[in-house]
Jmol script that loads the backbone (N, CA, C; Angstrom):
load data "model"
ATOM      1  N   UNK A   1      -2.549 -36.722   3.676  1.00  0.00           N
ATOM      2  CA  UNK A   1      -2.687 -36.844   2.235  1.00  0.00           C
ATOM      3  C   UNK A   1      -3.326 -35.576   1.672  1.00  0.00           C
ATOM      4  N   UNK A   2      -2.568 -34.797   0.630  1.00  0.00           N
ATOM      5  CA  UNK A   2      -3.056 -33.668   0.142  1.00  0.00           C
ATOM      6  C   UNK A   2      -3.863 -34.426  -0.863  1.00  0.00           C
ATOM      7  N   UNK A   3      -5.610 -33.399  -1.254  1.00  0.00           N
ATOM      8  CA  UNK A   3      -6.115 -33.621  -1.749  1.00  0.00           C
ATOM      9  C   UNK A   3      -6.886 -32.355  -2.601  1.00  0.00           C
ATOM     10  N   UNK A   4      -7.491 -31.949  -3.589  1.00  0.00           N
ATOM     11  CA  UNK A   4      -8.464 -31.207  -4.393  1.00  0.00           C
ATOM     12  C   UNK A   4      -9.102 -30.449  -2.864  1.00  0.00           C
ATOM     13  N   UNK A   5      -9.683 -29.367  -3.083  1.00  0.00           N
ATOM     14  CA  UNK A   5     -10.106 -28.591  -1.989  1.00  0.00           C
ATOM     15  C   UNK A   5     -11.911 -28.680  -2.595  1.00  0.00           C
ATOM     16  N   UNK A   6     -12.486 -29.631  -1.852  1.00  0.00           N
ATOM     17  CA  UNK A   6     -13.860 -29.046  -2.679  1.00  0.00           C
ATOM     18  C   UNK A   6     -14.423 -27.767  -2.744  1.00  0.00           C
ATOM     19  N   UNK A   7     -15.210 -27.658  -3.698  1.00  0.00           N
ATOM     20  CA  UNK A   7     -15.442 -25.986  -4.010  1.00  0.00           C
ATOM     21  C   UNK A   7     -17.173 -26.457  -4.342  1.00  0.00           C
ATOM     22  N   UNK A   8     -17.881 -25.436  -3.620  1.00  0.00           N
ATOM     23  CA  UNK A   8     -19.677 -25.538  -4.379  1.00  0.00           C
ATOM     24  C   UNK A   8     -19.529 -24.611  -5.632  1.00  0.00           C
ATOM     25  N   UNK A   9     -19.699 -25.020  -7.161  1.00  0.00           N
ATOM     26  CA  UNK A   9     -19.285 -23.738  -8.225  1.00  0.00           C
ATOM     27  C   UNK A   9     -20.799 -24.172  -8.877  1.00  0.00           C
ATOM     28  N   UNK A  10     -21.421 -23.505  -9.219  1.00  0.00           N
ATOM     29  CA  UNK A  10     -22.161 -22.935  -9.575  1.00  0.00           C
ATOM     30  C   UNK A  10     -22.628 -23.440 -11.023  1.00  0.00           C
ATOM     31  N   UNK A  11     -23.896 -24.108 -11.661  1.00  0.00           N
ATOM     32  CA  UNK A  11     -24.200 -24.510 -12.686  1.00  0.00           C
ATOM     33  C   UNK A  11     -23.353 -23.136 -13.812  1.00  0.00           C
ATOM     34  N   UNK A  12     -23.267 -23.265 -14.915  1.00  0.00           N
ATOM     35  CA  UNK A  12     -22.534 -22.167 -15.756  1.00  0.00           C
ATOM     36  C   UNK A  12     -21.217 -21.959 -15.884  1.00  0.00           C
ATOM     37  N   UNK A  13     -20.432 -22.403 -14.703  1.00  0.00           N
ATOM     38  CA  UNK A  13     -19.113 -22.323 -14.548  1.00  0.00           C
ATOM     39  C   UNK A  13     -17.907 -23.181 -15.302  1.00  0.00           C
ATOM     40  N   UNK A  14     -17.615 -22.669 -15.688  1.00  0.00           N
ATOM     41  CA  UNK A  14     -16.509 -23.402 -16.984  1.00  0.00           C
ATOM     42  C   UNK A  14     -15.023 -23.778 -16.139  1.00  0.00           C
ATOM     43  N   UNK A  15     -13.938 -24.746 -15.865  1.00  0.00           N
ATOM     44  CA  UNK A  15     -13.384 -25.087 -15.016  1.00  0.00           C
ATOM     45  C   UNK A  15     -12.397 -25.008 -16.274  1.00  0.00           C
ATOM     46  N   UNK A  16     -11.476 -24.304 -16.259  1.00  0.00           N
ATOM     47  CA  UNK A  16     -10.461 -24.210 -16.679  1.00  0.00           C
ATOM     48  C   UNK A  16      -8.718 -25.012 -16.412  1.00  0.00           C
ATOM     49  N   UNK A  17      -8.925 -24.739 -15.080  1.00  0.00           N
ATOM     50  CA  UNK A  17      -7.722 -25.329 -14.787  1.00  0.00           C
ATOM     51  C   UNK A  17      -8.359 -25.364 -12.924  1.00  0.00           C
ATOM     52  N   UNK A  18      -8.072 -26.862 -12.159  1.00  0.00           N
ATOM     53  CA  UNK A  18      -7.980 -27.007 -11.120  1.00  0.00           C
ATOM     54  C   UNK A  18      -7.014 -27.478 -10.183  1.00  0.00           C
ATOM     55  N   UNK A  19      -5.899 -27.022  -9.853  1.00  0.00           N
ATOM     56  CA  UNK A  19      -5.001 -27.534  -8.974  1.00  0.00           C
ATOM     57  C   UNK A  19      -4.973 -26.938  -7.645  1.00  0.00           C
ATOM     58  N   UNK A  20      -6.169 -26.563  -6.949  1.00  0.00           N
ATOM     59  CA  UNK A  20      -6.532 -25.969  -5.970  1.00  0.00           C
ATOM     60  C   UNK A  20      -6.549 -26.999  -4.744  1.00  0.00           C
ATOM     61  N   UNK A  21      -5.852 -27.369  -3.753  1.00  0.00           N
ATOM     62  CA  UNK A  21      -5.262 -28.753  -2.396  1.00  0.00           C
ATOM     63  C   UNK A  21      -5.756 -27.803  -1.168  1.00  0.00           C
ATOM     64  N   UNK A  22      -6.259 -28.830  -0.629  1.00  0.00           N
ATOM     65  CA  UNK A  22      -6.468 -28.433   0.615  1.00  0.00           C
ATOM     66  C   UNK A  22      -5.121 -28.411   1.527  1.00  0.00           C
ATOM     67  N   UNK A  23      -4.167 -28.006   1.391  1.00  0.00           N
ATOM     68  CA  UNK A  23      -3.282 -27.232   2.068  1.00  0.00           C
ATOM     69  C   UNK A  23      -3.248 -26.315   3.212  1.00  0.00           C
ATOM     70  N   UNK A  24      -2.850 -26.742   4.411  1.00  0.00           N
ATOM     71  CA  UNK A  24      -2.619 -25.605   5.252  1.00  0.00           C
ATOM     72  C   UNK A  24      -1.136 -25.199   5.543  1.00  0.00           C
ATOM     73  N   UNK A  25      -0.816 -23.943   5.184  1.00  0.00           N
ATOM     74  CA  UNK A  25       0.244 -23.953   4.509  1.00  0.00           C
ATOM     75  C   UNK A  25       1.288 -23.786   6.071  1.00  0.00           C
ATOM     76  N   UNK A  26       0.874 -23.424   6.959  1.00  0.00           N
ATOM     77  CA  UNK A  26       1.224 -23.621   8.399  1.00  0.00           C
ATOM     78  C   UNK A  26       1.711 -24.892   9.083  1.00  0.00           C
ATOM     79  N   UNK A  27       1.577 -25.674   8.615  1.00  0.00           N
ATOM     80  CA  UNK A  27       1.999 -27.304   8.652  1.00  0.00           C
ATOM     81  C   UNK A  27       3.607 -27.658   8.122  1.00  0.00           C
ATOM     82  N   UNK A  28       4.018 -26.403   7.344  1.00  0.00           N
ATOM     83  CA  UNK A  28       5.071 -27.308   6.554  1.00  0.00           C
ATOM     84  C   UNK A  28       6.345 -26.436   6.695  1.00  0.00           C
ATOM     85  N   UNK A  29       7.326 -26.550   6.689  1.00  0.00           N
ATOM     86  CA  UNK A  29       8.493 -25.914   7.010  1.00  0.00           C
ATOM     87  C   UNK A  29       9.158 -25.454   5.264  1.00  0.00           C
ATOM     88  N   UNK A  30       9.708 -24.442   5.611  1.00  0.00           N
ATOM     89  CA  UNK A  30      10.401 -23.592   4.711  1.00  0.00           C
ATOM     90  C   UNK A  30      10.837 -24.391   3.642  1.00  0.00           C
ATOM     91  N   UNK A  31      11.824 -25.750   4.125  1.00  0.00           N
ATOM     92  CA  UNK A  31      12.308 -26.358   3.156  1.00  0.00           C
ATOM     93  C   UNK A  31      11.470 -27.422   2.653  1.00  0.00           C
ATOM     94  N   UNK A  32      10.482 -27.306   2.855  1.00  0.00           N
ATOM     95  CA  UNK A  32       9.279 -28.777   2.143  1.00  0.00           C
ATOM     96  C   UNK A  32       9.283 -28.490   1.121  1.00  0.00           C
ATOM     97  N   UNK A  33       8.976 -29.996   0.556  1.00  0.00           N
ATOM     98  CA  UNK A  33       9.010 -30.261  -1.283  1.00  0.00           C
ATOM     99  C   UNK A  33       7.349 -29.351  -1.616  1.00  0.00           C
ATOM    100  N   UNK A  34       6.748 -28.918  -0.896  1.00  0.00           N
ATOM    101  CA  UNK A  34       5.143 -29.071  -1.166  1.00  0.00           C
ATOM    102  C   UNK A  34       4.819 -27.409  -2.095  1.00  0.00           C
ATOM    103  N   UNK A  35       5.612 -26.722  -1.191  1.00  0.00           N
ATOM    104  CA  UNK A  35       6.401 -25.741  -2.038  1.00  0.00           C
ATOM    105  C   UNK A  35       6.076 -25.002  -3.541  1.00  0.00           C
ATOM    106  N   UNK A  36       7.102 -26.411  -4.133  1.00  0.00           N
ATOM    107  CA  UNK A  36       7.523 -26.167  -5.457  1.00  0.00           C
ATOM    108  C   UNK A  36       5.751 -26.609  -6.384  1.00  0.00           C
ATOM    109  N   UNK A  37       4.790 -26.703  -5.514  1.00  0.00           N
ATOM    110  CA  UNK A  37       3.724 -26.604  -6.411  1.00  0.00           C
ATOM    111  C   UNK A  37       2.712 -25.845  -5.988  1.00  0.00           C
ATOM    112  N   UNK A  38       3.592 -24.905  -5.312  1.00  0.00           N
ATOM    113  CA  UNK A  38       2.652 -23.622  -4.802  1.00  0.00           C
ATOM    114  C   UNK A  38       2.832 -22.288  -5.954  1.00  0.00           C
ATOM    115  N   UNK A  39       2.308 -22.280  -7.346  1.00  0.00           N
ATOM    116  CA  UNK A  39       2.143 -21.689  -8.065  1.00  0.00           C
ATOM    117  C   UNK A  39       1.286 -20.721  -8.463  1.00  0.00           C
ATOM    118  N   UNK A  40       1.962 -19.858  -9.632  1.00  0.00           N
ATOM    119  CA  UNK A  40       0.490 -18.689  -9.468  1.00  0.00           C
ATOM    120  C   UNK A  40      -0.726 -18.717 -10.606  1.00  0.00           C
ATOM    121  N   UNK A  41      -0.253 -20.430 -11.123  1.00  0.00           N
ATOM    122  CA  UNK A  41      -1.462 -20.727 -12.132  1.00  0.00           C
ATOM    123  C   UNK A  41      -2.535 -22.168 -11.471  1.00  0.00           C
ATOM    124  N   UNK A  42      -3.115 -21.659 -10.117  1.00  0.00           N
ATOM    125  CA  UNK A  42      -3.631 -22.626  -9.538  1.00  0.00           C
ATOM    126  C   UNK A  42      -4.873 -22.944  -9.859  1.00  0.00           C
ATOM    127  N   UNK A  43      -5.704 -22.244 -10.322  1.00  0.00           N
ATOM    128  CA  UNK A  43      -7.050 -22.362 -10.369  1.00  0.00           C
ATOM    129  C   UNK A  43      -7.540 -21.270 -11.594  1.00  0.00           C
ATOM    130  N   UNK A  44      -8.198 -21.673 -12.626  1.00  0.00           N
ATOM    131  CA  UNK A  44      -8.648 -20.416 -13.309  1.00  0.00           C
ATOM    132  C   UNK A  44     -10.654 -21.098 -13.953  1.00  0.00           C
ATOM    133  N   UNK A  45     -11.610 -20.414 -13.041  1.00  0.00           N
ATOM    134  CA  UNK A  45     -12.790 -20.517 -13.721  1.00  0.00           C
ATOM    135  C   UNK A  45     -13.690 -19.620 -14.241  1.00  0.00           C
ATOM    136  N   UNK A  46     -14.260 -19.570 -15.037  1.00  0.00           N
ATOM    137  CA  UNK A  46     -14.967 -18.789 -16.201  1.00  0.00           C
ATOM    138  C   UNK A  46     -16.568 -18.708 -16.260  1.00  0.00           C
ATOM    139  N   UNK A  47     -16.928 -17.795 -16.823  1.00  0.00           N
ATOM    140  CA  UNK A  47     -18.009 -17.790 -17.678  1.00  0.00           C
ATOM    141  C   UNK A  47     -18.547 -16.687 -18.370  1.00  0.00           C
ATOM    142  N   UNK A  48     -19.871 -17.246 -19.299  1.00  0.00           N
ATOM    143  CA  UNK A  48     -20.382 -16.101 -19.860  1.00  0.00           C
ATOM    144  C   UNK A  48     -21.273 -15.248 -19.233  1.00  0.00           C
ATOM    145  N   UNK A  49     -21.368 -14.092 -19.084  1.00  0.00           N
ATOM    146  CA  UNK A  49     -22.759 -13.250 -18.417  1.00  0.00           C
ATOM    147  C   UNK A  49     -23.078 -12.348 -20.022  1.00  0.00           C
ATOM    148  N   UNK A  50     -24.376 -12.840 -20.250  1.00  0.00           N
ATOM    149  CA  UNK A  50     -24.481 -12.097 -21.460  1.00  0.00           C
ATOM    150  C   UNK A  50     -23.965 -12.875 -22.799  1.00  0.00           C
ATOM    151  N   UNK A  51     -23.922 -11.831 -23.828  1.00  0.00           N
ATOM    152  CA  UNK A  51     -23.233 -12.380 -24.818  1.00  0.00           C
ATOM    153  C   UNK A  51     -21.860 -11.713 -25.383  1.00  0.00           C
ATOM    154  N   UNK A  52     -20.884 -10.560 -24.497  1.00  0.00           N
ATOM    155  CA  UNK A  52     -20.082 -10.187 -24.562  1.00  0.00           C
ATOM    156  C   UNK A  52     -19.361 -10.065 -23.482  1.00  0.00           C
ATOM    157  N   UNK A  53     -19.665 -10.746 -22.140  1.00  0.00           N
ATOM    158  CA  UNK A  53     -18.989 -10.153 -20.838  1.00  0.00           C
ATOM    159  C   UNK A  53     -18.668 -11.674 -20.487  1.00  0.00           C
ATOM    160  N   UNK A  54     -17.062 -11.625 -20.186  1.00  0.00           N
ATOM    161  CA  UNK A  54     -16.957 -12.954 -19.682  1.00  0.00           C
ATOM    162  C   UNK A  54     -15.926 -12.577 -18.387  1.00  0.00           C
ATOM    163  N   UNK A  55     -16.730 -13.289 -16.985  1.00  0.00           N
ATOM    164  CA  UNK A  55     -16.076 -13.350 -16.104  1.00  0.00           C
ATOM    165  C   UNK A  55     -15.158 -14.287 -15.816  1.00  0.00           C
ATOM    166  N   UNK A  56     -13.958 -13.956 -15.107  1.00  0.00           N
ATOM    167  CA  UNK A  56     -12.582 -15.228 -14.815  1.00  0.00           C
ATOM    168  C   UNK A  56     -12.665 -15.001 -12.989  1.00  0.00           C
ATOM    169  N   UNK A  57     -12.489 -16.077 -12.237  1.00  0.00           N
ATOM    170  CA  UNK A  57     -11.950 -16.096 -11.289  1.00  0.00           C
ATOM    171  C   UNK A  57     -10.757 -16.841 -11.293  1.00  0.00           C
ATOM    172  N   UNK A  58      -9.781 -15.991 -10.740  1.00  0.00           N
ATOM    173  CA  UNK A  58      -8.246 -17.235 -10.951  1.00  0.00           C
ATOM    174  C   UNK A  58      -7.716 -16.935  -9.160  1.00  0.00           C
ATOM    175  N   UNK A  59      -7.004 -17.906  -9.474  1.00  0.00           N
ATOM    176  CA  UNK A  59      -6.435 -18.161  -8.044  1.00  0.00           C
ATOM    177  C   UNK A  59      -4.605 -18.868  -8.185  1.00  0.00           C
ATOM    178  N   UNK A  60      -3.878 -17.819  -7.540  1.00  0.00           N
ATOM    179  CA  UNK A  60      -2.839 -18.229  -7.532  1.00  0.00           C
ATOM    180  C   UNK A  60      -1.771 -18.224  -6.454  1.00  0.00           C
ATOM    181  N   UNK A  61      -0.996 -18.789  -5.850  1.00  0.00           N
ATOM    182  CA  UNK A  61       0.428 -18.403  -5.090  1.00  0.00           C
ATOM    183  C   UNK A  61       1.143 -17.547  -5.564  1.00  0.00           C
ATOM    184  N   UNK A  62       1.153 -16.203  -4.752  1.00  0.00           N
ATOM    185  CA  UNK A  62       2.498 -15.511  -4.932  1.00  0.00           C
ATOM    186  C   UNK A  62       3.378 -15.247  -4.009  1.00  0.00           C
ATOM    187  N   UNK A  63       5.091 -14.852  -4.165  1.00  0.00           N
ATOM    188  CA  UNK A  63       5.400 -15.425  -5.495  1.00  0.00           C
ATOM    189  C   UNK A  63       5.518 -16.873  -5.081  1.00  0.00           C
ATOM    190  N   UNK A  64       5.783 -17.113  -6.721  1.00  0.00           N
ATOM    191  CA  UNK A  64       5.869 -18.628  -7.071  1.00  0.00           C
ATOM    192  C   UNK A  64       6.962 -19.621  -5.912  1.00  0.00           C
ATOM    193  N   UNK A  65       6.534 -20.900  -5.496  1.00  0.00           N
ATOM    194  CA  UNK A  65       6.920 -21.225  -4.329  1.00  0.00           C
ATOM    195  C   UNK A  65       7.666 -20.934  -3.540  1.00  0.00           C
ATOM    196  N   UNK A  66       7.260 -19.542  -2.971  1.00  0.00           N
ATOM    197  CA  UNK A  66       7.322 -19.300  -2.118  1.00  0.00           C
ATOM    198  C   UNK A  66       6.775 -19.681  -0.571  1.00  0.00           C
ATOM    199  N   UNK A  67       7.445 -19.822   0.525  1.00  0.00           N
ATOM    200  CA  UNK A  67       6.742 -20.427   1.485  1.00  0.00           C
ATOM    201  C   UNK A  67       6.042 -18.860   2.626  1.00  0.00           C
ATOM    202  N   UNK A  68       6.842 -17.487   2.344  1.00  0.00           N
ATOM    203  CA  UNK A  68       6.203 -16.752   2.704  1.00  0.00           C
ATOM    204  C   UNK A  68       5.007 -15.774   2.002  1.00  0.00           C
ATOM    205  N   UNK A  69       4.580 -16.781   0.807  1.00  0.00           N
ATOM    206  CA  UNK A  69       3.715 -15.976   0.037  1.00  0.00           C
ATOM    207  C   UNK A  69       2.572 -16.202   0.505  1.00  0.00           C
ATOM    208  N   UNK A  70       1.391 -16.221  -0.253  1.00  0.00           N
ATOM    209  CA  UNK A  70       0.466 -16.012   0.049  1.00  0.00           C
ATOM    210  C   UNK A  70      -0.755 -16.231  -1.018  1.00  0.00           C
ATOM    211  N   UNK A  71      -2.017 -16.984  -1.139  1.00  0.00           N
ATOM    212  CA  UNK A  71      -2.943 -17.235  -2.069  1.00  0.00           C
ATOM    213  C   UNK A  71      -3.208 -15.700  -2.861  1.00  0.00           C
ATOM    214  N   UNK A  72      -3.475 -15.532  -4.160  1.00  0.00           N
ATOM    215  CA  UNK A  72      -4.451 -14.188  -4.488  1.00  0.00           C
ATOM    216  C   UNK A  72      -5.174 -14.566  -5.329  1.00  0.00           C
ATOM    217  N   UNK A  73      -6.728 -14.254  -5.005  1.00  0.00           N
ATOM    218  CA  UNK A  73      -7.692 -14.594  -5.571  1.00  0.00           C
ATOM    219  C   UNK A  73      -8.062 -13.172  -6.521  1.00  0.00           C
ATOM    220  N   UNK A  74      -8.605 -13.493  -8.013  1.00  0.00           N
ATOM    221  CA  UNK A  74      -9.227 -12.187  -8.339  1.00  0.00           C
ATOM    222  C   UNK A  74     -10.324 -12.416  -9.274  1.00  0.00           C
ATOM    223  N   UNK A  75     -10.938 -10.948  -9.093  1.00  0.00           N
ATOM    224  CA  UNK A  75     -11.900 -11.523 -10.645  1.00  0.00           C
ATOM    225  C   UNK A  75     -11.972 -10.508 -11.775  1.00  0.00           C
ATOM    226  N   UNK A  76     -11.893 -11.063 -12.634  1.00  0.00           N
ATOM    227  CA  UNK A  76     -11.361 -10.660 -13.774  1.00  0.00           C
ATOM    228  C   UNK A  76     -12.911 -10.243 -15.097  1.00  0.00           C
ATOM    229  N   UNK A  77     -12.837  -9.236 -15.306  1.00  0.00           N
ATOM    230  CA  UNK A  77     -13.858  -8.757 -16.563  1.00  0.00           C
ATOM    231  C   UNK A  77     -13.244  -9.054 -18.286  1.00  0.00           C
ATOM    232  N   UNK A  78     -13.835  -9.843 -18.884  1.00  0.00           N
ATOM    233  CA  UNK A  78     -13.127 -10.012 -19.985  1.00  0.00           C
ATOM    234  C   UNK A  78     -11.438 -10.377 -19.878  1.00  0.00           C
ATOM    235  N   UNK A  79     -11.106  -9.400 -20.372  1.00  0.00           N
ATOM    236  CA  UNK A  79      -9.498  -9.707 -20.257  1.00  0.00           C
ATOM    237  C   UNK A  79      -8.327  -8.427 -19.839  1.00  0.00           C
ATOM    238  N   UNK A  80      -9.309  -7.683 -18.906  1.00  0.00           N
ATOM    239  CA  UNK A  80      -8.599  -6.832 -18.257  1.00  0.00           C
ATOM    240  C   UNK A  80      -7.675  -6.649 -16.832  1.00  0.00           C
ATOM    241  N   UNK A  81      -7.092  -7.584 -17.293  1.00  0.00           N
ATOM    242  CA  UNK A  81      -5.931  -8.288 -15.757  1.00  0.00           C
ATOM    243  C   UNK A  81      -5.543  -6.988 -15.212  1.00  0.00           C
ATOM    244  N   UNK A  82      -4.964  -5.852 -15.589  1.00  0.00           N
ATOM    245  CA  UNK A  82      -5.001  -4.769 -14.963  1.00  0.00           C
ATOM    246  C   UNK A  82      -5.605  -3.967 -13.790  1.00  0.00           C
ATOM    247  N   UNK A  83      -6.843  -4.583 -13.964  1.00  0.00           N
ATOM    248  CA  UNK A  83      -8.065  -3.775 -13.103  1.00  0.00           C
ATOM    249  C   UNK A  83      -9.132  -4.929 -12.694  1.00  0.00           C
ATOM    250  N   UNK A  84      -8.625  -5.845 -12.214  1.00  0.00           N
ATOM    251  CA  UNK A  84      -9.824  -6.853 -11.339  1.00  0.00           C
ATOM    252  C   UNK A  84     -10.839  -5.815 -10.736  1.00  0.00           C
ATOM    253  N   UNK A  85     -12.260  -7.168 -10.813  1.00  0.00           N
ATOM    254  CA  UNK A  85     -13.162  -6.077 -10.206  1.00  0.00           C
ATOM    255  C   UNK A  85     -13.242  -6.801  -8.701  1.00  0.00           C
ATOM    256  N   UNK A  86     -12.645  -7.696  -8.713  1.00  0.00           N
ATOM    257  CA  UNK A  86     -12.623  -7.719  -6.991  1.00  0.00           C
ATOM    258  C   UNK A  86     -11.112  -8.495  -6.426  1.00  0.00           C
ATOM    259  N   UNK A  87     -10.159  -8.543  -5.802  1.00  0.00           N
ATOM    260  CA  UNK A  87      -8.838  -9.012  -5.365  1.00  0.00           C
ATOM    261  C   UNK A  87      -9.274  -9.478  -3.869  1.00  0.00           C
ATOM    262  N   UNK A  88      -8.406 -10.692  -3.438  1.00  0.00           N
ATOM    263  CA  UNK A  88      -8.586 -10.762  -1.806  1.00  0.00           C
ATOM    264  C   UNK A  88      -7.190 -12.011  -1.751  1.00  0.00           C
ATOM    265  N   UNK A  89      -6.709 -12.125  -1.317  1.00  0.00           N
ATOM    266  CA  UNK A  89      -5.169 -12.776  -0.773  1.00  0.00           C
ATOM    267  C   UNK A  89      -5.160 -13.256   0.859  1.00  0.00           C
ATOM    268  N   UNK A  90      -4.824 -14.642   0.992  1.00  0.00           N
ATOM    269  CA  UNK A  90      -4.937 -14.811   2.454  1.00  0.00           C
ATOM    270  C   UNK A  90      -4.084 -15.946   2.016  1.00  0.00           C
ATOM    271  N   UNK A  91      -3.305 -16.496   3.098  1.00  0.00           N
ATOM    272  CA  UNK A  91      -2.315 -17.727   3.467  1.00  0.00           C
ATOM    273  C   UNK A  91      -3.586 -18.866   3.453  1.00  0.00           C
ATOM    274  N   UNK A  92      -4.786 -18.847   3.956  1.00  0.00           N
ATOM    275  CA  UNK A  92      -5.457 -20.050   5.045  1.00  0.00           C
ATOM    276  C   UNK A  92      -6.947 -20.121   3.330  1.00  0.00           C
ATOM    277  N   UNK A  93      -6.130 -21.553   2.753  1.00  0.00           N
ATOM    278  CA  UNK A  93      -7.291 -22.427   2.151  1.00  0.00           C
ATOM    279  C   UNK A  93      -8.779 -22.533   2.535  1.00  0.00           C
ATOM    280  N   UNK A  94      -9.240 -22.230   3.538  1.00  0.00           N
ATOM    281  CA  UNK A  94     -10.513 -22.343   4.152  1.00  0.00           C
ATOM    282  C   UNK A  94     -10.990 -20.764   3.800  1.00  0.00           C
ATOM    283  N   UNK A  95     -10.441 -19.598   3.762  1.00  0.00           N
ATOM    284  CA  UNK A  95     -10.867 -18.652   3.727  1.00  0.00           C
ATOM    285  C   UNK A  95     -11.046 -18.344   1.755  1.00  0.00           C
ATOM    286  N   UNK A  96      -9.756 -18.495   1.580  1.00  0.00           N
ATOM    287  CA  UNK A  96     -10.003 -18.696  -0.731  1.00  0.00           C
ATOM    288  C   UNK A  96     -10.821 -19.308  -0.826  1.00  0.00           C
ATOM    289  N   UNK A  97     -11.497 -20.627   0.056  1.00  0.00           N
ATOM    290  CA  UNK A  97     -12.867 -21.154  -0.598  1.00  0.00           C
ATOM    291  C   UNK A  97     -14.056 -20.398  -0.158  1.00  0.00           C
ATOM    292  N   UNK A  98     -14.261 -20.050   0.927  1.00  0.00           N
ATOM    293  CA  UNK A  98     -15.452 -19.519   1.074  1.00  0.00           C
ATOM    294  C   UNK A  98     -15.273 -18.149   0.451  1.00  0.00           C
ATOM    295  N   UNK A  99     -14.181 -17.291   0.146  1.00  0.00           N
ATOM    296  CA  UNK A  99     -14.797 -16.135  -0.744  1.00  0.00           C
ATOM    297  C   UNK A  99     -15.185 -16.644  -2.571  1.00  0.00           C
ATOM    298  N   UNK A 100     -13.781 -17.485  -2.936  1.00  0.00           N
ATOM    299  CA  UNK A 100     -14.266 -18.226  -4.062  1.00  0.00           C
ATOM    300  C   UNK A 100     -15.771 -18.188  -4.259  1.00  0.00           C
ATOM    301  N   UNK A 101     -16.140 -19.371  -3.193  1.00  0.00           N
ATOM    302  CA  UNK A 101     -17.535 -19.715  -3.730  1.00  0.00           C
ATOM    303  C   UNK A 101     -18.561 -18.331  -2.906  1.00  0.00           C
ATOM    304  N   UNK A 102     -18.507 -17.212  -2.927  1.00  0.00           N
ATOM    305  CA  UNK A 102     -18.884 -15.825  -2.731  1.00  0.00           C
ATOM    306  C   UNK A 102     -18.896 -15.171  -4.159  1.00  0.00           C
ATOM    307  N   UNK A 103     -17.318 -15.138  -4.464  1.00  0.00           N
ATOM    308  CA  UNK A 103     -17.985 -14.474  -5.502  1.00  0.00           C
ATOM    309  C   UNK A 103     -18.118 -15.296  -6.798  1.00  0.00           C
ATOM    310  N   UNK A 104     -18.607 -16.979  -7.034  1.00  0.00           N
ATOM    311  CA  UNK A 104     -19.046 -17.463  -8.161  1.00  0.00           C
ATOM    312  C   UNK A 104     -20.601 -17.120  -7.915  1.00  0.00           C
ATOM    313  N   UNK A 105     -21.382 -16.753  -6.520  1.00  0.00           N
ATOM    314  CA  UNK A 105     -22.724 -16.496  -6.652  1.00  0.00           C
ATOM    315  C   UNK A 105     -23.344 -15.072  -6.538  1.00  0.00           C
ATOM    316  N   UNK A 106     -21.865 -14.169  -6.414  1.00  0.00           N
ATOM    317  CA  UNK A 106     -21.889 -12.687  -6.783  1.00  0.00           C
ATOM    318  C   UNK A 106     -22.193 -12.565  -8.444  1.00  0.00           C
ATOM    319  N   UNK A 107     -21.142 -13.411  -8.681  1.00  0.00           N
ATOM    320  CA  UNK A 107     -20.890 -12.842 -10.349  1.00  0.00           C
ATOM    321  C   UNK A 107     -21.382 -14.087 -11.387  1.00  0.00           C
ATOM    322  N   UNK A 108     -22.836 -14.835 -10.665  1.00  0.00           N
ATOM    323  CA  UNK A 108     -23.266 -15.643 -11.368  1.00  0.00           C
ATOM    324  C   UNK A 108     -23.765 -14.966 -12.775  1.00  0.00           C
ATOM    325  N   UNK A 109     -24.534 -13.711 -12.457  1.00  0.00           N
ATOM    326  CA  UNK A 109     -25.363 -12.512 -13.554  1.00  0.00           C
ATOM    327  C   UNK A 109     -24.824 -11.676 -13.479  1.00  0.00           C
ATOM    328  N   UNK A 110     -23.945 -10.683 -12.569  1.00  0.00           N
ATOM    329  CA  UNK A 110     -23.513  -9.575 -13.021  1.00  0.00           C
ATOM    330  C   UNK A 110     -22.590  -9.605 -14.074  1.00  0.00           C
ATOM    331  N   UNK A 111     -23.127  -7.989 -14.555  1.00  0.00           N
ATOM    332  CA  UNK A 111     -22.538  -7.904 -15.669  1.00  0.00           C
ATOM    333  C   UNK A 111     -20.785  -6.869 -16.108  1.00  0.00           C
TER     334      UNK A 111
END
end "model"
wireframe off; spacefill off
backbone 0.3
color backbone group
């Protein structure tokens, strides 16, 4: 039974969107339905540092269900998708959570 991947996030953290499954994506063959909800709008959380700096961590499948893609995690300054200040991409759910919850207590205050 696929389920929500728990995440430790951090008092401050604004939850935007969660469709983040504990998935191991090694389990499932090319043609699985599981797939088509391996997207690249999986996860997006927020906050304020300050009163003009707002950090995003998003998390998505690329490309879009694809079975040889791959998670990419980034974090985002305001709204400069161009230039994340930190990127990391891995297949294995266990590893997007523990940097996830890395950098929600990196970028609890930085600015």
């Amino acid at each position: 039974m696929i389920k929500l991947q728990p995440l430790r996030i951090p008092a401050g953290w604004n939850i935007i969107q969660n469709n983040f499954t504990d998935i191991d994506v090694t389990q499932f063959d090319s043609d699985d339905e599981i797939w088509l909800g391996m997207v690249q709008d999986i996860a997006m959380i927020s906050r304020l540092v300050g009163k003009e700096t707002k950090i995003t961590i998003d998390l998505g499948w690329y490309p879009d269900n694809d079975p040889n893609g791959e998670y990419h995690l980034q974090v985002i300054k305001n709204t400069d998708w161009e230039q994340p200040l930190e990127e990391f991409c891995s297949r294995d759910y266990r590893m997007i959570t523990d940097k996830m919850e890395e950098f929600f207590k990196i970028y609890c205050y930085k600015r």
